[in-house]
C-alpha atoms as one frame of an Amber mdcrd trajectory, in Angstrom:
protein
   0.660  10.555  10.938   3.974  12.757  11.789   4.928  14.480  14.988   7.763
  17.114  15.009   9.408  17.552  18.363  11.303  19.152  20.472  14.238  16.836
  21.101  15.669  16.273  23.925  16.217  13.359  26.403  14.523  10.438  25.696
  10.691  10.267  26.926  11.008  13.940  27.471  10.629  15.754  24.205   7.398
  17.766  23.732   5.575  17.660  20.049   5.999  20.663  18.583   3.818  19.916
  15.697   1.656  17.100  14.674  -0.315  15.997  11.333  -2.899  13.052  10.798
  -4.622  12.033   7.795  -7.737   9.429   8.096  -7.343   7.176   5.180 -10.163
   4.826   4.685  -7.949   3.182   1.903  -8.823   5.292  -0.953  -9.612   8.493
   0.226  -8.420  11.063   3.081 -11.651  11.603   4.790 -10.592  13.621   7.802
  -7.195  15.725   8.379  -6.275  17.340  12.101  -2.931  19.472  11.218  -1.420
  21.984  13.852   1.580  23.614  15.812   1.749  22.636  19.593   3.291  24.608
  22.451   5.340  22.270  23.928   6.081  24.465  27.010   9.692  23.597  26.913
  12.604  25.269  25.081  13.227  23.646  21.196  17.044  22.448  20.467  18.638
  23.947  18.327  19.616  21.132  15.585  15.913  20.875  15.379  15.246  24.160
  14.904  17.782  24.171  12.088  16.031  20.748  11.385  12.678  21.642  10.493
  12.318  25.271  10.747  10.423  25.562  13.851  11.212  27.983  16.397  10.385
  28.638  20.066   8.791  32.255  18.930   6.671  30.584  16.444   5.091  28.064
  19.426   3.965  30.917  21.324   0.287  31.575  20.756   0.068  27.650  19.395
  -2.536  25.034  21.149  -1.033  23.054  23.987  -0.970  19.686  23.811  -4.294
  19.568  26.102  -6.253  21.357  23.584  -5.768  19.613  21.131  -5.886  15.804
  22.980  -9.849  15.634  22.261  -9.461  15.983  18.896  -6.965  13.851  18.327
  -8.661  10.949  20.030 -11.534  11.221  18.277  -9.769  11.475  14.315  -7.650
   8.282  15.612 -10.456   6.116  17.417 -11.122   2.756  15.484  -7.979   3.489
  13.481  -4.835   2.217  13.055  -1.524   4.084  13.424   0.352   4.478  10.510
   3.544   6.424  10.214   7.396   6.199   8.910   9.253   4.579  12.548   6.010
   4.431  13.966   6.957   3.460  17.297   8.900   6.608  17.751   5.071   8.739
  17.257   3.654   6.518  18.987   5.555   6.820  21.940   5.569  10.080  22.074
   1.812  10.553  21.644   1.837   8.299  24.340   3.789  10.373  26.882   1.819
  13.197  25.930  -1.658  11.402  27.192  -0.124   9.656  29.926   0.854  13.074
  31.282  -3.332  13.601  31.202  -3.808  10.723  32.917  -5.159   9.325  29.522
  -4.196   5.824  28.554  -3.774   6.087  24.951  -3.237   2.575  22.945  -3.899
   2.163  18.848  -2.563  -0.782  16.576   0.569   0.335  14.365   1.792  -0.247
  11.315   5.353   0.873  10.312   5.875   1.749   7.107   9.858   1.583   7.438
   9.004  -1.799   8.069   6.640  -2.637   5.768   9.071  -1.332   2.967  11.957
  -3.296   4.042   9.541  -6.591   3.441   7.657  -4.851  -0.082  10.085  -2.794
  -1.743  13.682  -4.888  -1.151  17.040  -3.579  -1.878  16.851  -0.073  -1.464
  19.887   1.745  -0.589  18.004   3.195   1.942  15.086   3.683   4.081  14.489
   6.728   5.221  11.313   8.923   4.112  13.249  10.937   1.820  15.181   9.045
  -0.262  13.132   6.218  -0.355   9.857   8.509  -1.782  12.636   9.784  -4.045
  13.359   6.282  -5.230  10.228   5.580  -6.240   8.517   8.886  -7.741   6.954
  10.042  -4.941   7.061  13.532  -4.584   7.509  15.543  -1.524   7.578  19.019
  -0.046   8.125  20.455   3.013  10.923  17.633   4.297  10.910  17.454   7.947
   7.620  19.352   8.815   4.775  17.256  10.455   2.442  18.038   7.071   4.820
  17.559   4.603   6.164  14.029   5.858   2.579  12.745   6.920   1.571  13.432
   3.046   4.449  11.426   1.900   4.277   8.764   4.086   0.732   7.984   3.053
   1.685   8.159  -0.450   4.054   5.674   0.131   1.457   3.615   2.483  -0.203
   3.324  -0.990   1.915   1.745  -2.760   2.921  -0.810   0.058  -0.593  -1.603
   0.107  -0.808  -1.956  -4.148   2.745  -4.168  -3.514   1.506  -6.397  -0.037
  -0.049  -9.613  -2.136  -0.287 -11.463   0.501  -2.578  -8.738   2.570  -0.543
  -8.915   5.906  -1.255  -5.494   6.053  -5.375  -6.831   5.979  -4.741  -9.614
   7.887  -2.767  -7.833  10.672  -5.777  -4.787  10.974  -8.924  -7.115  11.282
  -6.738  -9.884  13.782  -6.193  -6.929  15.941  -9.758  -5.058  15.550 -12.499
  -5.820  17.731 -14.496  -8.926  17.136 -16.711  -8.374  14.381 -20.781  -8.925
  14.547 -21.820  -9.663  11.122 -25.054  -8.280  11.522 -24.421  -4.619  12.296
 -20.824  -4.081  11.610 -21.180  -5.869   8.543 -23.960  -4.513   6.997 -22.886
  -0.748   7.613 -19.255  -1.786   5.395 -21.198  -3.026   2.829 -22.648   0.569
   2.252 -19.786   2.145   1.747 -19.160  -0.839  -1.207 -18.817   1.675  -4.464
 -20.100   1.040  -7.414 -17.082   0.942  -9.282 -14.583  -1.855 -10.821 -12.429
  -3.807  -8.457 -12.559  -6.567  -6.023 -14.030  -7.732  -2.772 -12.469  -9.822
  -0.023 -14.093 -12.487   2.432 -12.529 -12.762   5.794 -12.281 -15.206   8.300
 -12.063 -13.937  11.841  -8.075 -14.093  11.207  -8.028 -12.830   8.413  -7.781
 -15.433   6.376  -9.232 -14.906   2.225 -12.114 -17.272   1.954 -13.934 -15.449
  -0.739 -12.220 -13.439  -3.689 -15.343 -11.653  -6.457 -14.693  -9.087  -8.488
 -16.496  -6.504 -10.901 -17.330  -3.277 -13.104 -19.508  -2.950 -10.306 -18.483
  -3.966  -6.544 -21.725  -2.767  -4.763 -23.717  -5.184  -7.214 -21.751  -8.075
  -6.771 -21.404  -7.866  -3.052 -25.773  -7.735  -3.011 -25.927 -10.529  -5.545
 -23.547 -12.492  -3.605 -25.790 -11.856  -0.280 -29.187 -12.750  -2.664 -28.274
 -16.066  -3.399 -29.494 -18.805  -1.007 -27.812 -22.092  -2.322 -25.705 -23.817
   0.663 -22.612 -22.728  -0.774 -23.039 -19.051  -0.486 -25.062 -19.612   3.004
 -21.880 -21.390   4.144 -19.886 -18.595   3.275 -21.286 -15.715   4.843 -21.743
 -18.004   8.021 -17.981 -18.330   7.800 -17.217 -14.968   7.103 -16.361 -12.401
   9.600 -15.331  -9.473   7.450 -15.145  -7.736   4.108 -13.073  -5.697   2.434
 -12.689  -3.821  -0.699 -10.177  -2.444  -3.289 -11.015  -0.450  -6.284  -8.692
  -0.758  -9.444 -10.018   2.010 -11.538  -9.086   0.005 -14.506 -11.410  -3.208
 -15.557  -7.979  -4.696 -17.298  -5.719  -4.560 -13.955  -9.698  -6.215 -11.835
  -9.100  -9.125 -14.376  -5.423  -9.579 -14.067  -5.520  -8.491 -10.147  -8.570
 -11.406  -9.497  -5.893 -14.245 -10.936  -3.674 -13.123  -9.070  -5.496 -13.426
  -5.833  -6.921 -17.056  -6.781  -3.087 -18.286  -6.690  -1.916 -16.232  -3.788
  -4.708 -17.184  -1.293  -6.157 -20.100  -2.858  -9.783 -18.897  -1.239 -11.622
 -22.318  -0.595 -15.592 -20.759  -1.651 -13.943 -19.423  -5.652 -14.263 -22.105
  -8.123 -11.234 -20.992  -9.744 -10.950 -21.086 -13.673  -7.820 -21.833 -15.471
  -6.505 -19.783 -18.371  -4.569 -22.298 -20.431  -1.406 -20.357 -21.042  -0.201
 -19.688 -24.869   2.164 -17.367 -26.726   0.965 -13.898 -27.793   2.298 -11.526
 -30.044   1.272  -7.701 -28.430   1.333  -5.547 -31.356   4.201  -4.131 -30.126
   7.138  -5.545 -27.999   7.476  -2.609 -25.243   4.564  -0.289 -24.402   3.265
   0.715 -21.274  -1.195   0.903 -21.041  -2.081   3.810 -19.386  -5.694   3.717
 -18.360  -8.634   5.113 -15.532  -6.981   4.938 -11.771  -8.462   4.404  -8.725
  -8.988   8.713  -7.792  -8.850  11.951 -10.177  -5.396  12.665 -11.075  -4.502
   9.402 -10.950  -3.666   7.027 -13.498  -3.349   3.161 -13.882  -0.297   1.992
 -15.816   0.679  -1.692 -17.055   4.027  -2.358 -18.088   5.002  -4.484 -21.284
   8.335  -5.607 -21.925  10.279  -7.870 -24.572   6.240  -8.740 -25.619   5.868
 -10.080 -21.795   3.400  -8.303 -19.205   5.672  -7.300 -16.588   3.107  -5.981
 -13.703   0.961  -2.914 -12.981   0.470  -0.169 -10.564  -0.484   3.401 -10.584
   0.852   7.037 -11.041  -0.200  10.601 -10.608   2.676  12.079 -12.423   3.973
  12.268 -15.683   7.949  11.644 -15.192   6.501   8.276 -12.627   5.158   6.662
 -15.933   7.979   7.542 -18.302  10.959   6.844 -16.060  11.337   3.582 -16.826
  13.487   3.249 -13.052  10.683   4.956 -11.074   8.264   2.664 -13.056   9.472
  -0.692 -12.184   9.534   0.387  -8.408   5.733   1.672  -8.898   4.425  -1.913
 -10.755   3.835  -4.779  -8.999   6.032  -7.201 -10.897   3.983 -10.542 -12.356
   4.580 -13.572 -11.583   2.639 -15.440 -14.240   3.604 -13.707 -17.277   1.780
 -16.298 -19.685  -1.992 -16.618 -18.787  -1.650 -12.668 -17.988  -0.586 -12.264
 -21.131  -3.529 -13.896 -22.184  -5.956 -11.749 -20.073  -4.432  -8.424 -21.729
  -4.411  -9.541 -25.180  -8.116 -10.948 -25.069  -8.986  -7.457 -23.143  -7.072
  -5.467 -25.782  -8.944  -6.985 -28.740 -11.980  -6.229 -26.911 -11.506  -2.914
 -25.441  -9.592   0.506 -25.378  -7.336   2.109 -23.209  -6.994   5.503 -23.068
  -3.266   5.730 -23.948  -0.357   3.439 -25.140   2.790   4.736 -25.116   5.528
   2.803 -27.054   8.951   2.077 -26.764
């Protein structure tokens, strides 16, 4: 989400525009974008700002018009947006003004960059989208900057190993009822290659599968009736999903996860490390992503695997800079070697670019 305002004294500026984008963690399933009256004259550094004048406002919604909509593309969701507590508290004023006592969960992705992406000159939307091949148009408009945040929201979510991100969501949702709640996720399970996650009610991983096809491991999973797998659903309280696109990056991606959250119901399998000879020192694999348009790409350097990520544009997977922000780097460089030679000698990718 982004809100253009007014400016003004503090906890008095009216939203002048406002943009929101329901990401289910794949996909933008919902969008609410408009101009707002604010009923209150614009400054004029904002106007210079972002383009929006008082004229422009005139025949726009009020706030009030547009409060029922925005409650309803926001319930059960989570608040995401670039200094999120400055939206959120002025979404806030604007309800409490209705007499409407409007509370979400946040996530700020300022924040959450300063953690995931370190040592960055700087952190504001702009530069830091810059930094790491994202592009973006119409700088300082509500649209614009709510597009490019959630771009960015990607990739912290591709770089955030340990899933606070997750964690934080379901510790702060509702208490979940495995029966309904549970069952109606596992619909929306695709049928495509990635992984699944087990939750505990904190959070916590206790279950890590993965496969070409999610939906069918997730029901053969809930088919089998040994007291292992009964004493795992018991314990879980949640699930959650991430398609890869790629089948290489599920394999490499599901080792990963074994070491980083140790999840006590995997009987985890170790690849005895050894050296490999790529048959070429520096290339980067360019395969299927996760959405059309996009593409998976995994880095190999000096005949090491270096990490992997994802990229919708050309100059993101040839700019060696903007690359090595995209990939998340490895830190187990010899049994992931081994998982991309054995998968190269077995399989194709679409493209291999060497250099």
């Amino acid at each position: 989400m982004d809100i253009e305002t007014t400016g003004g004294n503090f906890n008095e500026e009216g939203i002048t525009e406002i943009a929101i984008h329901l990401f289910d963690g794949l996909h933008v399933i919902d969008s609410f974008i408009s101009l707002i009256n604010p009923e209150k004259e614009i400054q004029p550094f904002v106007v210079q700002l972002t383009g929006i004048n008082n004229k422009m406002l005139r025949s726009a919604p009020k706030f009030h018009e547009v409060a029922k909509r925005i409650v309803e593309i926001t319930g059960d969701a989570v608040l995401v947006a670039h200094n999120s507590s400055f939206d959120y508290r002025v979404l806030r004023n604007e309800f409490a003004r209705l007499g409407y006592p409007f509370e979400v969960p946040t996530l700020c992705t300022v924040e959450l960059s300063k953690k995931l992406i370190p040592d960055q000159e700087t952190y504001s939307l702009g530069k830091l989208c810059r930094a790491i091949g994202i592009p973006i148009s119409d700088r300082h408009r509500a649209n614009g900057d709510a597009i490019a945040a959630l771009k960015l929201f990607q990739v912290l979510l591709e770089k955030d190993r340990e899933m606070e991100i997750v964690k934080k969501t379901i510790r702060e949702g509702n208490a979940r009822d495995l029966s309904d709640k549970l069952l109606r996720l596992l619909d929306e399970v695709p049928d495509e290659s990635g992984l699944v996650y087990f939750h505990r009610y904190n959070g916590d991983v206790v279950y890590v599968g993965k496969g070409r096809n999610m939906k069918k491991h997730v029901n053969q999973i809930f088919l089998r009736a040994s007291k292992r797998h009964q004493a795992m659903v018991k314990e879980m309280q949640s699930l959650t999903f991430e398609p890869t696109g790629s089948e290489l990056i599920a394999q490499i991606k599901y080792q990963e996860e074994l070491r980083i959250h140790r999840p006590r119901f995997n009987n985890r399998k170790k690849i005895l490390p050894r050296k490999v000879e790529f048959g070429h020192e520096n290339m980067i694999l360019i395969d299927r992503g996760r959405i059309p348009g996009e593409k998976s790409v995994i880095l190999i350097e000096e005949n090491q695997y270096r990490g992997y990520g994802y990229a919708e544009l050309g100059h993101q997977i040839t700019n060696h800079t903007v690359l090595k922000n995209l990939v998340n780097p490895s830190r187990d460089h010899e049994s992931q070697n081994v998982i991309v030679k054995e998968y190269l000698s077995r399989h194709q990718v679409e493209r291999i670019i060497r250099f």
